[in-house]
Every structure is written in C-alpha cells, then in structure tokens.
N, C-alpha and C positions, 0 to 999 in steps of 0.2 A: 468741607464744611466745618466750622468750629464747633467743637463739642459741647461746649458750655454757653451755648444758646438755645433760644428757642425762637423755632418760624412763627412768620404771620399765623400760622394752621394753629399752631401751640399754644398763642395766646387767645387767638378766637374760640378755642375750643375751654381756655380756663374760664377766661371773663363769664362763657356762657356759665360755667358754674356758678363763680362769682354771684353774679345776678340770678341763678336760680335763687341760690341760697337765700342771699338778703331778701328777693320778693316774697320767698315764704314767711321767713323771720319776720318781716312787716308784717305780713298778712295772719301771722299769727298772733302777735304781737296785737295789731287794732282788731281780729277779730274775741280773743278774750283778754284783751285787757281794760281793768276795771279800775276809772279813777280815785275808788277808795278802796280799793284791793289795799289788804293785810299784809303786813310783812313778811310771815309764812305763805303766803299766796306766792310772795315776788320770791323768793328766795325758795319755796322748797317747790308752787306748781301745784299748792294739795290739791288733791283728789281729781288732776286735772290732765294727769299722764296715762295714757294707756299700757298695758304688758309687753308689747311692741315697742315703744318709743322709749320705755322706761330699759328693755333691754337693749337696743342700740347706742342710747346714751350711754350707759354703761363701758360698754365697747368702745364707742367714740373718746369719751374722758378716757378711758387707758390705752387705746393704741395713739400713738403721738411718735415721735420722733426719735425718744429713744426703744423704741420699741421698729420703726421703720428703720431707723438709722445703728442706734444702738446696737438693737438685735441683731438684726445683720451683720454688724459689725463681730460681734462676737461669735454668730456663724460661720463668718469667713473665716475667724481663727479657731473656735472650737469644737465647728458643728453642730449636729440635729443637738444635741444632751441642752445647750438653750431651751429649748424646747420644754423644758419641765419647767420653765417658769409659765407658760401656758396651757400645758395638760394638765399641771397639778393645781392651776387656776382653775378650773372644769370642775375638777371636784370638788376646790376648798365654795365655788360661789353654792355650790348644792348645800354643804352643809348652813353655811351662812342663812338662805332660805329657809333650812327648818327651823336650825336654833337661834339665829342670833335678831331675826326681822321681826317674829313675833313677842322678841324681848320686847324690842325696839316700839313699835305699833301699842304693845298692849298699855306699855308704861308711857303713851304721846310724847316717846324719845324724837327731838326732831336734830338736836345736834348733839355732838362727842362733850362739849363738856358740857354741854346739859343734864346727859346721861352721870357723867361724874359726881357732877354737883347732887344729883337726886341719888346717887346712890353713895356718897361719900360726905363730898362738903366742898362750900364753895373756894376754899382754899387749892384743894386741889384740881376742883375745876380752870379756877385762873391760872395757873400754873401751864397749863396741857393747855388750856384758849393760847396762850404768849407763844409757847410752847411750839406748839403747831401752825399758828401764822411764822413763824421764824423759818419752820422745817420747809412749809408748802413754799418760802419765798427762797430761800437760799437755796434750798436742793431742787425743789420741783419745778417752779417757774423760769427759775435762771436756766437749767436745762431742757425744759423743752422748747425755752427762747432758743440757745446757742444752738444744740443741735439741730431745731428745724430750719433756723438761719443756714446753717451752714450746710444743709442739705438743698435748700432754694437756692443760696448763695453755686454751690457749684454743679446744676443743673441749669440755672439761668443765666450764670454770668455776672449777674449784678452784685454788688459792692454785700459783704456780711451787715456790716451795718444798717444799712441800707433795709437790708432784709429782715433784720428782729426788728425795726421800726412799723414796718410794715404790718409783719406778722401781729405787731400786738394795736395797729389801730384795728386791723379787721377784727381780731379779737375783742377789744372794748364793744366793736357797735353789736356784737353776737351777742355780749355778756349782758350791754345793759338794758336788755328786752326781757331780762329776770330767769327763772327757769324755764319758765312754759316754753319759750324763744327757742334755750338752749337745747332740752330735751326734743322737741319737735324737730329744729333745724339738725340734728344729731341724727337722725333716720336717715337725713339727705347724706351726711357726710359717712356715714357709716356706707349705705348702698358706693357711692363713689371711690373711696378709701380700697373697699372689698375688691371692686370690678376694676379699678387701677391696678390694686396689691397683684391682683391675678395676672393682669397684661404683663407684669413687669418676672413673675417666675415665668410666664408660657414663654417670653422670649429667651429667658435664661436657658431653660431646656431643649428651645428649638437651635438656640445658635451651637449650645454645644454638640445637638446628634448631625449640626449641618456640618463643626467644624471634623467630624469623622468620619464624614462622609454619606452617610443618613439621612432619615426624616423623620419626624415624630418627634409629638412631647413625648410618650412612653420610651422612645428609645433615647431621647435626650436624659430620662429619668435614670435607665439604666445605664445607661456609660457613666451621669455624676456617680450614683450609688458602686461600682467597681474602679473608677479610677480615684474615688474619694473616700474609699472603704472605712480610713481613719476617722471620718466625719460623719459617719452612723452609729456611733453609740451613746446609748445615755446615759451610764453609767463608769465614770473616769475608774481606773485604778491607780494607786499611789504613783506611779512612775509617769505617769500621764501629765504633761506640763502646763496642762489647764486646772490641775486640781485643787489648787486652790482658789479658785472660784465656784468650782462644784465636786464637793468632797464626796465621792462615791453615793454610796446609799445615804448621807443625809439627806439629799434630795427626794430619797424616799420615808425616811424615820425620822428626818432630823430637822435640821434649821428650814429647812423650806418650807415646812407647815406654817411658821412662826412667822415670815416674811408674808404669805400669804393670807393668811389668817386676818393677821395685823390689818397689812391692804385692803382687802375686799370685806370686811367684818368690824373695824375699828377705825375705819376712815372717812372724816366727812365727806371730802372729796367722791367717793363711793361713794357711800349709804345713801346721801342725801338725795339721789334720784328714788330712793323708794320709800325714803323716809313719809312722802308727802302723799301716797297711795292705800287702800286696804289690801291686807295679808295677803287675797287669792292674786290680785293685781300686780303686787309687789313678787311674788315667787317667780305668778307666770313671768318675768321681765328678766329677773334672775337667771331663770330656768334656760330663756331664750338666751340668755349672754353666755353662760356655758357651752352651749351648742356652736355658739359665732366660735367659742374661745378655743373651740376644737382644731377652726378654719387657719387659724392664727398664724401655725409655724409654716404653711403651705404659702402665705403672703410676705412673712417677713424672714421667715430663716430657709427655707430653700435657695433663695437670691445669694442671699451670702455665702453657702457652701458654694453653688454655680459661680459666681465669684470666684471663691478661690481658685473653684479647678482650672474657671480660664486665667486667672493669674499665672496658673503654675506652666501654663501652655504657653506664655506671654502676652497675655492682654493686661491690660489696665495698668500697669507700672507706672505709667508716667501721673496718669491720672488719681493714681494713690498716695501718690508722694505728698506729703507735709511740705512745708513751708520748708521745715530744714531737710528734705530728702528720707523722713524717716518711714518706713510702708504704715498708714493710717486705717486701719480696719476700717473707721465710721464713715470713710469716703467709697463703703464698694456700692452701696446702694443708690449714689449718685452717680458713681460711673457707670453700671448698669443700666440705668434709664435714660442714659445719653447715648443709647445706640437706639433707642425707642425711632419708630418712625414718626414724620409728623401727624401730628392727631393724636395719638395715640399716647406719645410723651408728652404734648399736654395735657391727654385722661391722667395720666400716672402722676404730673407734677399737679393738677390739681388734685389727684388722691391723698399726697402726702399733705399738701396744703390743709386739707377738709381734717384731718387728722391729726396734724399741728395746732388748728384755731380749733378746735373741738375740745382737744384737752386744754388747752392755756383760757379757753371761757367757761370749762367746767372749774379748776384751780382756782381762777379769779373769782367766782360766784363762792366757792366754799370758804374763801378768804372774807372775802365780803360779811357772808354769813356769820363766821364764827367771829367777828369784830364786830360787826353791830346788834348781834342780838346776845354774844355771850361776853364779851367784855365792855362796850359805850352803852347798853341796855341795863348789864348788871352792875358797874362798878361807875360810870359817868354818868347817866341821865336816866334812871328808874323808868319816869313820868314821861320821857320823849312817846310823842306820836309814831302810829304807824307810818303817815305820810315822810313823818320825819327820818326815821330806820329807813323807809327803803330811801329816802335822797341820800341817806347818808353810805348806803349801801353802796352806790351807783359810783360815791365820790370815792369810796375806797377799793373799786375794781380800778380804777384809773391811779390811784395812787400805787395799788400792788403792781401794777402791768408795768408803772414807771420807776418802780424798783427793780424790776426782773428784767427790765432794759437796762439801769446804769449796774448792773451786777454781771447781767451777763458782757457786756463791754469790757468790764475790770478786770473779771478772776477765772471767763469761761474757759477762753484757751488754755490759762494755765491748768483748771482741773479738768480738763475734757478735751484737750486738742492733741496736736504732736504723736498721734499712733495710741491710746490711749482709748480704752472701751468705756463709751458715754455710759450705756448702759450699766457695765461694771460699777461703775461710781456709783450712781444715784442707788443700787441695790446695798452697796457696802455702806454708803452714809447712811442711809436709813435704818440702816441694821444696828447703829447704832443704839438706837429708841424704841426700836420695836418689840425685844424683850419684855423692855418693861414694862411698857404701853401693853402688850398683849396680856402680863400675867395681871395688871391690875384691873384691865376687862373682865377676863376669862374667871376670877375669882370674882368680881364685881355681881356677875351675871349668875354664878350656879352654886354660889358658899355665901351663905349669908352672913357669917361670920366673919368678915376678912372688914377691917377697920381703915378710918380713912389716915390712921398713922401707918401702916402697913403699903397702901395704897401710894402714897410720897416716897416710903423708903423702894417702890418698884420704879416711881417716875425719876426721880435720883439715883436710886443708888442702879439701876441697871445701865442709866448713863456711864456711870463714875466706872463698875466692871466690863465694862466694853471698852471704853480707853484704856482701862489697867491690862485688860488680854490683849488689846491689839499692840501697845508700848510697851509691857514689859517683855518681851525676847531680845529688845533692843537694849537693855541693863542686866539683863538675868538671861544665864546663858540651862534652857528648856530638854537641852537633846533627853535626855533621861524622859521625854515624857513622848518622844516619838512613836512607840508603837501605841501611844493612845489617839491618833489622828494628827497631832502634830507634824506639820511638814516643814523640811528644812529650807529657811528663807533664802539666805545668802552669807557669801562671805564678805564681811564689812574690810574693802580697804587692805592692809596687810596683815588682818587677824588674825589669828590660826583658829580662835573657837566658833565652833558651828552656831549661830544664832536660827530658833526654830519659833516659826510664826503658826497662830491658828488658822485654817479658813475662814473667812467671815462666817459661814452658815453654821460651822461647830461653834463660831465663836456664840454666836445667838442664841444656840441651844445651850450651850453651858451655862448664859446669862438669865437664860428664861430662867432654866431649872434653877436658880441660884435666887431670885428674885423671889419663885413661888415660895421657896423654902423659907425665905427671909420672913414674905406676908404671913404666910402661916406660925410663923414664932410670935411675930410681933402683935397679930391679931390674939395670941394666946395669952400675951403677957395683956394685954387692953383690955381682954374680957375678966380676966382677973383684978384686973383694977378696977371693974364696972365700966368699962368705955364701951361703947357696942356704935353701931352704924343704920340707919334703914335699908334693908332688905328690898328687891324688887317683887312687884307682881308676878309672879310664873305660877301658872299650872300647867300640867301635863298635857290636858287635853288640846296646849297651843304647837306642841311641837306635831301635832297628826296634818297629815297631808293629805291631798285629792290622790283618787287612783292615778289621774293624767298627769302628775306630777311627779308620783311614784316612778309610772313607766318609764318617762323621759330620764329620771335620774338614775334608773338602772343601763340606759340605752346607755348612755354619756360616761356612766365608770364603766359600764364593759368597753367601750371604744378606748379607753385611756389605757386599759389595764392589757387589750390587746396590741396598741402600740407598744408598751416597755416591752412586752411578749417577744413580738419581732424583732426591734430594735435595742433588746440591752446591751 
C-alpha cells in the first residue's frame, strides 16, 4: 500500500467531518445572525460566546500546524523541554485572566490598537494596526498555510499547492460567518483535533512496546522514556546542542515569559475571543484553555520523541527525507499518521485539518478586524456604516488568505522546508517585536506615567535592538561575553575567530529590559517638559477572582510545577 494516501475509509470518515462542521457553521450562522448585526457583533460575537466555546476557540486559534507539525518537529530533535512552550502557556493564560482581561473589559478594549490609541495616541496605534497586519500575514498566515499544506500534502498524496489552495477556501467559508461561526465551529474542531491528536501518540507508543516485543501504551511509554532518556529534560545545559533555541533556565526567568505574555495577553488574534464577553465568562474560557493547554504536549510532542526513537531503530528515513535527502524534522508527524489504520487516519488527518482551518479562520478574522475597524474606520472612512465595515471585513479575509497563498508559494520552502523547524521560525521571527510590544503594554496597563514618545521608542527601537543582537556577532567578534549566556555560533568559512550568537529568548529578555529602561527615561524627560499621556481605568477591586477560579488556577500551576519537578 502506498503510504501517502488515503482509503475510501479515510476520506469517508474526513468528508464526514467536513460536513459536520459547515452544517453547524450554517446553523449557527442563520440561527443568530442578525441582518443589521454591528460590526463588533461580526467581528468580536459580543456577549454571544459561552466559557466553553470561548475556551476551545482559544485552543483551536493556537494549535495549528505549527504546533502539530512544528512541535513535533522539534520533539523529534529536541524532546519533551518543547514542551515549556505549553506548560508555561498554563500559566501565563492564568495570569492574563486576572490582570490583563479586566483591563481590557473595564476600559471597552475591543482591539490592540484601540487599546494603544486610548492609552497613548493615535499615532502609535497606526503604527502597531500596519504593524501587525504585516506580522499576522508574513509570519503567521504564510505558515500555517505552508506547514499545514505540507502536512496534508504528505499524508494524502496530493500536490502542496494544491493543498494551501484548498486549505484556505475552507478557511474563507469558516471565516466569513464572523466570530460567532468561528468560535462555535472551534468546539467541533477542538473535540476532533484532541480525539485525533490522541489516536496518533497511542499508536506511537503501542508500535514501539510491540516493536520489543510487548504490549501496552504504558510499556510503549516506558521503553520511549529509557531508550530516549536524552529527550526528557526540560531544562538544556550549555553543551546541549539544542540550546540555543531553549537557553536553560530562561525558559524559566527569562525570555519565555516575554514570548508568552506577548502571545496570549497582547494579541488580537488571542484576546479577541474574550474581548466580546463579561469578565466571569471571559476567565471561565481562559481558565478552560489552560487546563486543554496542559493536554497539549501529550498530542503534539510525544509523537515526535516516538518519532525519533523509531528513527533511530530504522523506520521513517526514507519518508523524512527533503527533497534534497536532508532528514526534515517537520515531516515525522506525517509519517507517523501514515501507519494509522484506515478510519482512523482519516480521524487523525481530519484532526490536523480542524486545527489548520481553525487557526488560519481565527488569523484571517483578526486581520479583518484590525483593518477595518482600526485602520479604514479610523484613517479612510470615519462615517462608513456598520453594514459597510463588516462587507468590508468579509473582502479583506479573502484578500489576506490570498496573500498567505502567493507568500506562502514564493518564500515557504525557503524559510520553512529542507530540515528546518517550522516552529523554530515563527517563535524567533516574532521574537523580534515582542520585546517591544510587550514592554509598551505592560507599562501601558500598570505606570501611568509611561508617555506615548516613550511607547514608539519600545515599538522601534526594540525592533532596531533585536536585529542589532541577532547581526552583530557577525561584525563584532562577542567571545568575552560567553560566560554571560552567549553561545558560540560557528566558525565562518577559514576564520579562525570564534563568532558568538545570543539565543533568541535571551535575546528578548535583553531587548525587553532595554526597551522598559529606555520608556522610563523617556517618559521622565516628557513629564518634565509637561507631556503626560491618559491613564487607564484600573481599580483593584478588578483584579479579585471567584473561589472556583482560584481553585482551578492553583490545580493547573501545581500540575506545571510538578512536571518540571519530574522532568528537569
């Protein structure tokens, strides 16, 4: 049987998804859509999502393909310590719920540069609107176009093209049923995604305790965990030739708060499923995606250690080979589910599917979003109608989805193919901005004093020191600063001097701290000239929570904090 297909069984069992989905989507769709529904109706769903469906959306918009594909990918090369991008998501969504939702709600924050704008000025709101349509379309869309293509691509057989085509009509008819559509049909894809994600570790672990002669997922568990011992820890040390993607303990102190943070706290894409609910409703949804987010590394990075081990036993070579022969990490989780039996790898390739078009309809709706209500609202057409903002909404998820197609066509291979961690990328691009972005929130929200010249010099100048740390070891030769985290990159060619690169995630930490530092001068010299900024509404009494909300966020950090326990 050829591997990179799928039976009659496979496609009868997707289609059925297929058609779950869209009949709901309709049915949700004509049962509360309202022909002179508001533009915040279509776009954010207010007061029209449940705790439940606000947390699976959540989940649904972030696991996608580089997280199916991605992650795996870099669990087959570096193991469970991935894994702290979704445990220490656990805990940054908790915080976000106390502090950063009831910003958001009390001040009728419904998007990022709204927030800006009302707490700064409209200049650096537009900025961050450009800004962020550029980021979502180049980094995020293109990759979760390429990588889920090429995850359909080589489980079905069918042409890559072919398949980001595909992927982004099903995507349009999801997106332009507005939120209510996408949150609701987001439960489906969530429940599927999960019950897939799972079929595809239980055979992971059953083929390996069968290839020792055994039976059992538990004894499947035990043989990866002692023949793959190198791929249980979360914490790298300097000699560890993963470390500079996860620099020891910043994953605990460090840049990964900032990556996180940034994410799930300062991003439309996030926030905007809770933006459009009340506080208790908004947490509980939170609350719930924490608890999924726990499930996470059990669906996407188990596969890819079990991966490697059968690699290293001889399976999958042929099937992870690149184009040019090079071993491709983002291909084990497609070769894994092409041992799937039939039925079954059709559950698994419609899981990925529901998880692909979940995120790429959540992305195109926050695109949408922040272009017609924070840049053609405020800078083109004042006075346009609501009728008018959502057709116009509706035209620019089709115009971004057919950007994210001729982008991903041109440049994906080259950033994302040939052996090359999908995931890696999109976490280092981003790392780019997120310094800044983060320190002009995080001042934004609890210093009333931080000015919106201050606010620019963090959305620039944390760009500007993030190229300068990532490029300069390439002119400027750093060893002198090696025992402060600096790792040594390579030797260029016939060099002889050592050129030393930062980690991304120190790099971010450095830029943050460098950013706050900057805001707090610059906001000193402003207040001294009389420049000052509006302050948001906060009282204290908004950061208090429910006891049942307490509980669960003590349940959810003692489970994270007993993982690292076991596993550092």
């Amino acid at each position: 049987m050829n591997l990179k297909t799928l039976s009659n069984g496979d496609y009868a069992v997707f289609f059925i998804y297929f058609i779950i989905v869209a009949s709901y989507g309709w049915w949700v769709y004509k049962r509360k859509h309202n022909a002179d529904a508001t533009s915040k109706d279509y776009f954010l769903a207010e007061g029209s999502l449940t705790w439940w469906a606000i947390g699976a959306s959540l989940i649904a918009s972030n696991i996608s393909a580089e997280q199916f594909i991605g992650t795996s990918g870099s669990a087959f090369k570096m193991g469970l310590a991935i894994s702290t991008y979704e445990w220490m998501a656990a805990i940054t969504l908790i915080i976000v719920a106390v502090f950063f939702i009831p910003v958001y709600l009390k001040n009728k924050i419904f998007t990022m540069p709204q927030f800006l704008h009302q707490r700064y000025n409209g200049t650096v709101a537009m900025i961050m609107a450009i800004f962020w349509l550029l980021l979502y379309i180049v980094v995020n869309l293109m990759s979760i176009l390429y990588l889920g293509a090429l995850a359909i691509s080589g489980i079905s057989g069918l042409d890559i093209h072919l398949c980001i085509w595909l992927l982004a009509i099903f995507s349009a008819v999801i997106t332009l049923g507005g939120m209510k559509v996408i949150g609701y049909t987001d439960v489906i894809q969530v429940a599927v995604l999960i019950l897939g994600g799972l079929m595809a570790s239980y055979l992971a672990l059953t083929l390996l305790s069968e290839k020792e002669g055994t039976t059992g997922l538990l004894n499947g568990f035990k043989i990866l965990h002692s023949e793959a011992t190198d791929h249980f820890h979360m914490i790298f040390k300097k000699d560890n030739p993963n470390y500079m993607d996860l620099p020891g303990l910043s994953v605990l102190i460090g840049g990964m708060w900032i990556t996180n943070l940034n994410y799930w706290g300062c991003n439309q894409y996030i926030t905007q499923r809770a933006l459009g609910a009340n506080l208790k409703t908004a947490r509980g949804g939170i609350l719930f995606a924490a608890f999924l987010k726990l499930l996470m590394p059990v669906i996407v990075v188990l596969p890819g250690i079990a991966a490697y081990l059968l690699y290293q036993k001889g399976m999958f070579h042929q099937e992870m080979a690149s184009s040019s022969g090079v071993l491709d990490p983002n291909k084990a989780y497609p070769s894994l589910l092409n041992l799937l039996p039939t039925g079954l790898k059709g559950l698994s390739f419609a899981a990925l599917t529901a998880a692909i078009v979940a995120s790429l309809a959540g992305k195109a709706n926050s695109i949408a979003t922040i272009f017609t209500l924070d840049i053609y609202k405020k800078a083109i057409n004042p006075e346009a109608t609501d009728k008018k903002l959502v057709n116009l909404g509706k035209i620019s998820v089709l115009v971004a989805l057919l950007l994210g197609i001729l982008l991903s066509e041109l440049i994906g291979k080259a950033l994302m193919g040939e052996g090359k961690q999908g995931f890696q990328y999109i976490q280092e691009y981003t790392g780019f901005v997120s310094p800044g972005i983060f320190a002009m929130f995080i001042l934004g929200f609890f210093w009333k004093k931080a000015t919106s010249n201050a606010a620019l010099f963090a959305t620039v100048g944390g760009f500007i020191f993030s190229c300068f740390f990532k490029l300069c070891p390439r002119f400027i030769d750093l060893s002198f600063l090696s025992p402060y985290g600096f790792s040594k990159l390579a030797l260029q060619d016939d060099k002889v001097t050592q050129l030393y690169e930062i980690p991304f995630l120190d790099r971010m930490g450095f830029v943050f701290i460098i950013c706050v530092i900057g805001m707090y001068i610059i906001s000193k010299i402003d207040q001294a000239r009389g420049i000052t900024t509006n302050g948001l509404e906060i009282e204290s009494s908004m950061f208090k929570t429910s006891r049942g909300f307490l509980a669960g966020a003590l349940i959810v950090t003692g489970i994270v904090v007993a993982l690292y326990s076991i596993f550092w």
